[in-house]
C-alpha positions as CSV (number, residue, x, y, z in Angstrom):
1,X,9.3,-2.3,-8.6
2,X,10.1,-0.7,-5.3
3,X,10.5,2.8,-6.9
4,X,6.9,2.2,-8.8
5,X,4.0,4.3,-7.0
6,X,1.4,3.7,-9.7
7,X,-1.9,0.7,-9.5
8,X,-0.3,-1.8,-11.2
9,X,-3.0,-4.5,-12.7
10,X,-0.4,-7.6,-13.8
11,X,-1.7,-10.4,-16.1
12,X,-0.4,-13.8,-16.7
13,X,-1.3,-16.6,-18.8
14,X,-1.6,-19.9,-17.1
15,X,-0.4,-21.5,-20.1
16,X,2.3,-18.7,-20.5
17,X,5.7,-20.4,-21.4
18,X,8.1,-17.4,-22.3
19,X,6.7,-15.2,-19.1
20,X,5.6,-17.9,-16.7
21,X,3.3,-16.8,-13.7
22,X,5.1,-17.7,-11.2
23,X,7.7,-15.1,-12.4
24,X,5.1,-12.6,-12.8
25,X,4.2,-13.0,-8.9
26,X,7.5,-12.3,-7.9
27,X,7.3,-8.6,-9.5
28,X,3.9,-8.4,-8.0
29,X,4.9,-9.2,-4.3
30,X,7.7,-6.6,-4.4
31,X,5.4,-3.9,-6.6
32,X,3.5,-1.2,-4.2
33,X,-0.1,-1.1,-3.6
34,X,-2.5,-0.9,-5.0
35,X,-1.8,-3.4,-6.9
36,X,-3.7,-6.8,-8.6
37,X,-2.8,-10.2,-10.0
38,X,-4.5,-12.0,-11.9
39,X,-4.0,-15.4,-13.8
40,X,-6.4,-16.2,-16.8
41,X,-6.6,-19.6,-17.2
42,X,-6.1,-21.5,-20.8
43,X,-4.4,-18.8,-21.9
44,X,-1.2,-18.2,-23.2
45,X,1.8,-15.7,-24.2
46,X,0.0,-15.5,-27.9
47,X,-3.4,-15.1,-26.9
48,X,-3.1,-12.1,-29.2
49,X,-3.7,-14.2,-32.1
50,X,-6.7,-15.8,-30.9
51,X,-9.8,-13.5,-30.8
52,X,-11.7,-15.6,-28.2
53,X,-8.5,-15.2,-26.1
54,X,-8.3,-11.7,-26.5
55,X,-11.8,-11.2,-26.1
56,X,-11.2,-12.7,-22.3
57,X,-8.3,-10.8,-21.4
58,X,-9.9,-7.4,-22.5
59,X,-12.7,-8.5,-20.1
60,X,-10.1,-9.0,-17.3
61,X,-9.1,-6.0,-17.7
62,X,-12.1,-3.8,-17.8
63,X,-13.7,-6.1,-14.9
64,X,-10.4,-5.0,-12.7
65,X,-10.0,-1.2,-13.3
């Protein structure tokens, strides 16, 4: 992540088994600026397959851009 110079918007689930947040955090502390993390609560690693979820995630994201 050090030789990343790009914003860098990472997203975890706080629910997420397979990529657990506190995992994701690590990459975020050593990524560059700017840089955001954000943890979405209630959801998941397949939020993909639930609408609602998506729906919120998508919002994340647009809200944070």
């Amino acid at each position: 992540m050090k030789k990343v110079h790009v914003p860098i918007i990472l997203i975890a689930g706080e629910l997420d088994k397979l990529v657990l947040p506190e995992h994701l955090k690590l990459i975020f502390e050593n990524a560059n600026e700017p840089k955001k993390f954000i943890v979405i609560p209630k959801i998941g690693h397949d939020y993909r397959h639930n609408l609602n979820e998506v729906k919120i995630v998508n919002e994340e994201v647009l809200k944070n851009i």
